[in-house]
C-alpha positions as CSV (number, residue, x, y, z in Angstrom):
1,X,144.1,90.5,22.8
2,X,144.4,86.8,22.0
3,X,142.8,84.2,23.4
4,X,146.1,83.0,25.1
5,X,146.6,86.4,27.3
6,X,142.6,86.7,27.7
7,X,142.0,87.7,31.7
8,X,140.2,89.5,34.0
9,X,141.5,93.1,35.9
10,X,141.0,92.8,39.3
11,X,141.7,95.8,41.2
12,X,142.2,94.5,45.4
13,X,143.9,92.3,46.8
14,X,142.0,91.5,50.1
15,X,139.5,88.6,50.4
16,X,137.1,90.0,47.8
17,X,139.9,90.1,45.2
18,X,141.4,87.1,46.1
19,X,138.0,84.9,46.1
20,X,136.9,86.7,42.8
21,X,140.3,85.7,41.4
22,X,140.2,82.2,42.5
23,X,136.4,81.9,41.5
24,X,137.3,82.6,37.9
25,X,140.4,80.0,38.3
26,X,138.1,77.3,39.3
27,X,136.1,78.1,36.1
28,X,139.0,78.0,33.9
29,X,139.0,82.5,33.2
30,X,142.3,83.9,34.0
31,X,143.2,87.1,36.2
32,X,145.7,89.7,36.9
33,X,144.9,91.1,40.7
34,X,146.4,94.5,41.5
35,X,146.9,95.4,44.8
36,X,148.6,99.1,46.0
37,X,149.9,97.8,48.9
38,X,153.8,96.7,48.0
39,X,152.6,93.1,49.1
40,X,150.1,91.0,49.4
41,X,148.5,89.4,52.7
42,X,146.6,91.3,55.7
43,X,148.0,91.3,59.6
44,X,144.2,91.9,60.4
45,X,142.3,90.1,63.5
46,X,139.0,87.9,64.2
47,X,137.0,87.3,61.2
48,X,133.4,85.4,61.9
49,X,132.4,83.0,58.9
50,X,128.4,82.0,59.5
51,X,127.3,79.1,57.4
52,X,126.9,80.5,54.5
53,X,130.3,81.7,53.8
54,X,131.2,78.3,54.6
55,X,128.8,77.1,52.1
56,X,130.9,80.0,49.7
57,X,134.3,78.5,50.9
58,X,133.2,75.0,49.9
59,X,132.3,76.1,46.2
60,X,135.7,77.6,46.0
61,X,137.2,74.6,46.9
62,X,139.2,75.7,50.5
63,X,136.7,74.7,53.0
64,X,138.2,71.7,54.1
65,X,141.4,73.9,55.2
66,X,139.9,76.7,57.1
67,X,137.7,73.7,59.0
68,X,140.9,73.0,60.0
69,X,142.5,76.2,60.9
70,X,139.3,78.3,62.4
71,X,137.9,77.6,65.2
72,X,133.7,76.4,66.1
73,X,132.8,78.3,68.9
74,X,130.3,76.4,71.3
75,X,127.5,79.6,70.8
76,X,126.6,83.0,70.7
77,X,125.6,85.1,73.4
78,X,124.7,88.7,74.3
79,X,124.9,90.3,77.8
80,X,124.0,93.5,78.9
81,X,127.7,95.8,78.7
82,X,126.0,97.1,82.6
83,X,125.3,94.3,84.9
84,X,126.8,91.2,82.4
85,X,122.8,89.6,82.5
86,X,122.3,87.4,79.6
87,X,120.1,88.8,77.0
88,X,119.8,86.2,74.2
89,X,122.2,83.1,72.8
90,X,122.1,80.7,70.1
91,X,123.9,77.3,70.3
92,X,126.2,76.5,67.7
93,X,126.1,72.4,68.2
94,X,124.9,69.8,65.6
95,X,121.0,71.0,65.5
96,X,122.7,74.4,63.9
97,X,124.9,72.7,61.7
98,X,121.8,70.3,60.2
99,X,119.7,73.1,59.6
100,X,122.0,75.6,57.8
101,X,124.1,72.5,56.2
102,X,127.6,73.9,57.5
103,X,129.4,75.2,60.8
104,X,130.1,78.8,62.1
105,X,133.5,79.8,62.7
106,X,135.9,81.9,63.9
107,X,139.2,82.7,61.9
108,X,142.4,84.9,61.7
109,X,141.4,87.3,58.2
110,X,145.1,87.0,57.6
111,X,144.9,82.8,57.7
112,X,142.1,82.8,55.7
113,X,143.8,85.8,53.3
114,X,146.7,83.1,53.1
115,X,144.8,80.7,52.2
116,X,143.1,82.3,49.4
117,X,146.4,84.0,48.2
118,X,148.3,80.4,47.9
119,X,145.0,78.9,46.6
120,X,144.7,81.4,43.8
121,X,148.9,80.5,43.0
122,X,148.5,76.7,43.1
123,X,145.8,77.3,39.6
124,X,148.4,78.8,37.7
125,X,145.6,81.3,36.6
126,X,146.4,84.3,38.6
127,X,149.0,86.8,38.6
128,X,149.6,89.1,41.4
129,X,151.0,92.0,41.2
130,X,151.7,94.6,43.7
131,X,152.7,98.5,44.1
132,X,149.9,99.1,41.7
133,X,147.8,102.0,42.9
134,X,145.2,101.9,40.1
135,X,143.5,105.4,39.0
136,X,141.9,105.5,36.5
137,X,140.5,103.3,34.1
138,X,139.8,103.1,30.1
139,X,137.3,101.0,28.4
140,X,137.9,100.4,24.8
141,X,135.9,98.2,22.4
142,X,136.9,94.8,23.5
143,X,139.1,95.6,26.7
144,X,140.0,97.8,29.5
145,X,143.3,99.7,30.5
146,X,143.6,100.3,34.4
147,X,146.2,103.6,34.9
148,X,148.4,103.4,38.1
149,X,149.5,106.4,40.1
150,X,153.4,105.6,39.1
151,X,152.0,105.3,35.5
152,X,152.4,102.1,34.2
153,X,148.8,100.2,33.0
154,X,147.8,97.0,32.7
155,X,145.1,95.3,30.2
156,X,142.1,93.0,30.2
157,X,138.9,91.8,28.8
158,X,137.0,93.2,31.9
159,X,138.2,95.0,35.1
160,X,136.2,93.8,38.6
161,X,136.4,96.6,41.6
162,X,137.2,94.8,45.0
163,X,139.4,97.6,46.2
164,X,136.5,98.2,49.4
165,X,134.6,100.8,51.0
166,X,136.5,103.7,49.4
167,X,136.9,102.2,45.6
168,X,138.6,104.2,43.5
169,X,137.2,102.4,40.5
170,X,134.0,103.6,41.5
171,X,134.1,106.8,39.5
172,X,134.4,104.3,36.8
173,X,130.9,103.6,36.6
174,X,129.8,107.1,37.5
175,X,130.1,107.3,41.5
176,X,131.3,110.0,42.9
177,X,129.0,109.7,46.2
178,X,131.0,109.6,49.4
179,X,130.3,106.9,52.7
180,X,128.1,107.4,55.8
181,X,129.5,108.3,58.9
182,X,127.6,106.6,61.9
183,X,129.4,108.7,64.3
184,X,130.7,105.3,66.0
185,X,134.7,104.7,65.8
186,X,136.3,101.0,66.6
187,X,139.2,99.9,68.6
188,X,140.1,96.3,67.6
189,X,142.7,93.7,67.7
190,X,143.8,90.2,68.7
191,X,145.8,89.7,72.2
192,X,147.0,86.6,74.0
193,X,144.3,84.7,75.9
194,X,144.7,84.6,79.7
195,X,142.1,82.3,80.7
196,X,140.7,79.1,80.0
197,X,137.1,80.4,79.7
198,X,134.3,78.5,77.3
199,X,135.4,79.1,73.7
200,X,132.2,81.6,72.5
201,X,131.4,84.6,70.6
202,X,130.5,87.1,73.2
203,X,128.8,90.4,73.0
204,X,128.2,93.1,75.7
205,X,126.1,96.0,74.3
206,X,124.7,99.3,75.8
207,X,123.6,102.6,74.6
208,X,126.2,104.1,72.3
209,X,128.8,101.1,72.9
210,X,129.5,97.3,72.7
211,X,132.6,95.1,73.3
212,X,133.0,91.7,71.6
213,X,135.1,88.7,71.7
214,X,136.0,85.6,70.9
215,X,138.9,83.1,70.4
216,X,140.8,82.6,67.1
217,X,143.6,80.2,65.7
218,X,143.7,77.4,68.4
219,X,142.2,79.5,71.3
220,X,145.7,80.9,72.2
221,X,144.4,84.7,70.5
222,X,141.3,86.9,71.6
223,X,140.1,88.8,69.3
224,X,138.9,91.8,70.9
225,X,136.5,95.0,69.2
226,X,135.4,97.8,71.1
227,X,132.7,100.3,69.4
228,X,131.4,103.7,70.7
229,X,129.8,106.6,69.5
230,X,132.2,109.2,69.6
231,X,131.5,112.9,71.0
232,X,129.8,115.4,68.2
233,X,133.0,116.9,66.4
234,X,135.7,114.8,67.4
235,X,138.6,114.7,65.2
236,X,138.7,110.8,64.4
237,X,142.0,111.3,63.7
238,X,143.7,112.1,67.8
239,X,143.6,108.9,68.6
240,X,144.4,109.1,71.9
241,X,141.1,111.6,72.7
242,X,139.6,108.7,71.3
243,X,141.4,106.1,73.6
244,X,140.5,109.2,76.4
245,X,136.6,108.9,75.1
246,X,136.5,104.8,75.2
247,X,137.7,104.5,78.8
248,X,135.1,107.8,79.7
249,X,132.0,105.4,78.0
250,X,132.9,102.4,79.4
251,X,134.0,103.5,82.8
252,X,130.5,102.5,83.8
253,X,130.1,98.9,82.7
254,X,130.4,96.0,84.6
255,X,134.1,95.3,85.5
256,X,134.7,92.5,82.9
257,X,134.1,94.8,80.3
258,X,135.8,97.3,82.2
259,X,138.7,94.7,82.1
260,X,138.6,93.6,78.5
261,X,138.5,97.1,77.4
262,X,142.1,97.7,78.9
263,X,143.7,95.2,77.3
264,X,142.8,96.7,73.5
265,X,145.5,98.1,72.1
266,X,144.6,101.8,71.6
267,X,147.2,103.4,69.6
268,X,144.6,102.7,66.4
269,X,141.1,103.3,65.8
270,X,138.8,102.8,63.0
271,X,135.9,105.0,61.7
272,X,132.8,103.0,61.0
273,X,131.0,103.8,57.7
274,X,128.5,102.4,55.1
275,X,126.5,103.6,52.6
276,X,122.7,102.8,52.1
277,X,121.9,100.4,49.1
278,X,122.9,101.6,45.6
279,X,122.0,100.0,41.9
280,X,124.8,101.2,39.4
281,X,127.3,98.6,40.3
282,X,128.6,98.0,36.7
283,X,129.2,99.9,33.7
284,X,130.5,98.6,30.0
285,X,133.1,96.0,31.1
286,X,133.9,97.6,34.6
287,X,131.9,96.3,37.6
288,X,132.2,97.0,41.4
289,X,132.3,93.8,44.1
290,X,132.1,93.5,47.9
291,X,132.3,96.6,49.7
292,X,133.4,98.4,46.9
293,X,129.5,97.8,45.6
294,X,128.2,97.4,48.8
295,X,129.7,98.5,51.9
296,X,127.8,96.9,55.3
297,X,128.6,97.7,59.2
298,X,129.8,94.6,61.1
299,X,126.7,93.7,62.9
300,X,125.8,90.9,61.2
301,X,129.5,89.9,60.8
302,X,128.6,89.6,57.0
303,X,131.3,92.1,54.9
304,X,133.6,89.3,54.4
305,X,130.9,87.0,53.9
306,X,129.0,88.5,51.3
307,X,132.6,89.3,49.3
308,X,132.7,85.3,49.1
309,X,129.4,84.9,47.6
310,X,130.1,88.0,45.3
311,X,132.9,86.2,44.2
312,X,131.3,82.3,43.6
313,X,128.3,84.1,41.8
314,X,130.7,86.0,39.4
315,X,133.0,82.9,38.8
316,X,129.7,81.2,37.7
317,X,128.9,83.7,35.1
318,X,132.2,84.5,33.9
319,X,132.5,81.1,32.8
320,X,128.7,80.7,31.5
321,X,129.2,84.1,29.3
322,X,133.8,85.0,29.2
323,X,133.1,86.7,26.0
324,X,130.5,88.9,27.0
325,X,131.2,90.7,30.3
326,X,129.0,93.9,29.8
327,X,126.3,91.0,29.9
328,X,127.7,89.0,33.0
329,X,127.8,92.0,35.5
330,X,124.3,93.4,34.8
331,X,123.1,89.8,35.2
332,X,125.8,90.0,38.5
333,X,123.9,92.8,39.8
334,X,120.6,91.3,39.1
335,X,121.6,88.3,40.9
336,X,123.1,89.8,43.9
337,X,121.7,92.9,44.4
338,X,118.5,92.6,46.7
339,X,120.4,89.8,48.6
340,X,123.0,92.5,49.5
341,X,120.9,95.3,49.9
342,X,118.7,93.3,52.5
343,X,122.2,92.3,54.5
344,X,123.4,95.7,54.6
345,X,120.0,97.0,56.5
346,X,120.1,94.5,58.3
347,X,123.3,95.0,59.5
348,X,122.3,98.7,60.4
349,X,119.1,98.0,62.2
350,X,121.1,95.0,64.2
351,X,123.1,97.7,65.4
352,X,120.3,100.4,65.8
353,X,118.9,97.2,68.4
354,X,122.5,97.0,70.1
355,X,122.5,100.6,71.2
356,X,118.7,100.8,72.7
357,X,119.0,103.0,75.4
358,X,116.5,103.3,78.1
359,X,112.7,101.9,78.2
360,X,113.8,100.7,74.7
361,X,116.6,98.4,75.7
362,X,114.0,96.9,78.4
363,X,111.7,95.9,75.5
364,X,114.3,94.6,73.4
365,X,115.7,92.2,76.1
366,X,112.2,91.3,77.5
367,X,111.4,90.3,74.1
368,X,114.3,88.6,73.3
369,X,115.1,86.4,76.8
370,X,112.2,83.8,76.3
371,X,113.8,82.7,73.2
372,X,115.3,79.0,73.0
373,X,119.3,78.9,72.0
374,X,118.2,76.3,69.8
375,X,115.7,78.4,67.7
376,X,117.2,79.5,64.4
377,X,114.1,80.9,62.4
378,X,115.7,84.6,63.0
379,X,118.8,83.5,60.7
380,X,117.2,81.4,58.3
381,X,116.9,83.8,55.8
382,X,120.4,84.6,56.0
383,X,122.5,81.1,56.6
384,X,119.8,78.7,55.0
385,X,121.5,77.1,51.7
386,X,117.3,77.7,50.5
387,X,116.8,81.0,51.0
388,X,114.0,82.8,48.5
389,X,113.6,86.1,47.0
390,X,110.0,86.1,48.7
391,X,112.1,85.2,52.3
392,X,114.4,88.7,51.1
393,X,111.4,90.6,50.5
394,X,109.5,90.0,53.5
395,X,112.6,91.3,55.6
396,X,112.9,93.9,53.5
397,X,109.0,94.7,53.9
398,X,110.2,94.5,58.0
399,X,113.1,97.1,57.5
400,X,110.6,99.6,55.1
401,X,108.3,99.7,57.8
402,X,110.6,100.2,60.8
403,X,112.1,103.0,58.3
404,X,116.4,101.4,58.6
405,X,118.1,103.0,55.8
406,X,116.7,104.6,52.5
407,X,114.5,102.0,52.1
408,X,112.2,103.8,49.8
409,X,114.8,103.4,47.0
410,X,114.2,99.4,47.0
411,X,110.8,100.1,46.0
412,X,110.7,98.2,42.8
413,X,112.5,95.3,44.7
């Protein structure tokens, strides 16, 4: 290849693709993004962006805009999904904002998709191409062929994975393993707003179940998710046993949720899967990004998030090292890969704490009511703009102990 027609394979065109894609614009290293859908853009719903996606926004030069499209909820707060009692909240005023050095926000993932698409146009530097189910993929010497289910291929230096939770370039760099059910399946959507109620992120949870939601766009859409552990061998695919099984769990709750419940749309649901932390994210010149590498339940509202800083730490390196990428993505996964792994257990014990039941849900809210709305030390390891390795590895220390995950393989972490 010559240096004039030099880029970068990405396979996905979703926010990890399209912020990897735009990260290498800004640094000058050019990219061909193949997506399989026949075009590009998401209808999606609600899409939470703490502070330090923000942060990731800001480096890739389109925080300005979604500050003006999303929306700053006043806080966060969790109820009980029973009797609506508060169990903990955390203010999202100016004290947040100074400590973690950037809002939280609530967005459309289709407006922020947008904005990353026309972004990623406006440098001249990406081409996006759609219809192109890539397959397989062939390293060479000095490039790589990606091979489309309708046959036609398309060359580059290097070839980045952002193609999610079931990646096919995966096999590329020798996994074959398949995702973790958690036996929870989600209902999910965004609905006309009816009331005029304090714009917030709201979370009800209960053994086995929680609802969420929270305002998008300019507070005229609800985005609404609704999450239950599913009966043992339920086909997740009759949708409407699972719309029979979401009404049968949440029959009990207190009426709002009752309420809120009935006006998801329940025609779709979504299995919810992960996979526990895995090193191997790159081989030769093909590397895996976002949950392609790294797969994370919503708990933390941190997939999207951690895609955006996948995607600003890559841009840096590509440009540091464009002739070398075999030497980029190991140093990618270096970089990123105790970060991610922490978030991702994180994520599952957050959940694990959601669904206490009994004596165990007592503790947890007994333990979590006396806490100010203004103390942020629980999130500094994860918003703060300083966050350590040593602040990674003392959570991680917390999650080995508890025994979240396959912790044990993060030993030499």
């Amino acid at each position: 290849m010559t240096s004039e027609n030099k880029q970068i394979l990405i396979v996905g065109g979703g926010i990890c693709g399209m912020a990897t894609a735009l990260a290498c614009a800004r640094n000058g290293v050019r990219s061909q993004v193949l997506e399989k859908s026949p075009s590009f853009g998401e209808l999606g719903a609600g899409l939470q962006l703490g502070p330090n996606g923000i942060r990731a926004l800001d480096t890739l030069g389109v925080a300005e805009e979604i500050r003006r499209t999303g929306r700053r909820p006043e806080r966060y707060i969790a109820r009980r999904a029973d009797d609506n009692s508060e169990i903990i909240s955390f203010d999202f005023g100016t004290k947040f904002e100074e400590q973690f050095g950037a809002p939280y926000l609530v967005v459309h993932r289709g407006d922020l998709l947008d904005l990353l698409i026309k972004a990623c146009v406006d440098t001249g530097l990406v081409t996006l191409t759609s219809s192109s189910d890539v397959q397989e993929v062939v390293q060479h010497d000095d490039s790589v062929t990606a091979i489309c289910a309708d046959g036609s291929t398309y060359e580059g230096t290097a070839l980045i994975g952002a193609d999610g939770l079931r990646s096919s370039i995966r096999k590329a760099v020798g996994k074959t393993d398949a995702p973790r059910s958690t036996g929870y399946v989600a209902f999910r959507g965004a609905s006309p707003r009816v009331d005029d109620s304090v714009g917030e992120v709201a979370i009800w949870v209960y053994d086995g179940l929680h609802y969420i939601e929270y305002p998008i766009r300019d507070g005229d859409l609800l985005n609404r998710v609704a999450v239950f552990r599913v009966a043992e061998g339920t086909d997740h695919r009759d949708t409407e046993e699972m719309a029979r099984q979401l009404r049968s769990i949440f029959h009990g709750m207190d009426e709002n949720v009752r309420d809120a419940v009935e006006q998801l749309d329940l025609t779709r649901c979504w299995p919810m899967y992960d996979r526990d932390p895995s090193s191997g994210w790159t081989s030769g010149r093909v590397l895996l990004a976002g949950d392609a590498a790294h797969p994370m339940l919503q708990y933390l509202a941190q997939g999207g998030i951690q895609a955006l800083e996948d995607a600003v730490a890559l841009g840096a390196l590509v440009a540091k090292s464009p002739d070398d990428p075999a030497a980029v993505f190991a140093e990618f996964e270096e970089q990123r890969f105790l970060r991610t792994s922490v978030v991702q257990l994180s994520a599952r014990f957050s959940g694990e704490v959601c669904y206490l039941p009994g004596t165990g849900a007592k503790f947890r809210d007994l333990a979590l009511r006396g806490r100010s709305s203004d103390n942020y030390d629980v999130l500094e390891w994860l918003y703060s703009p300083n966050t350590t390795k040593e602040m990674h590895k003392t959570v991680l220390e917390f999650l080995r102990n508890i025994e979240v995950g396959d912790v044990d393989s993060l030993s030499g972490l």
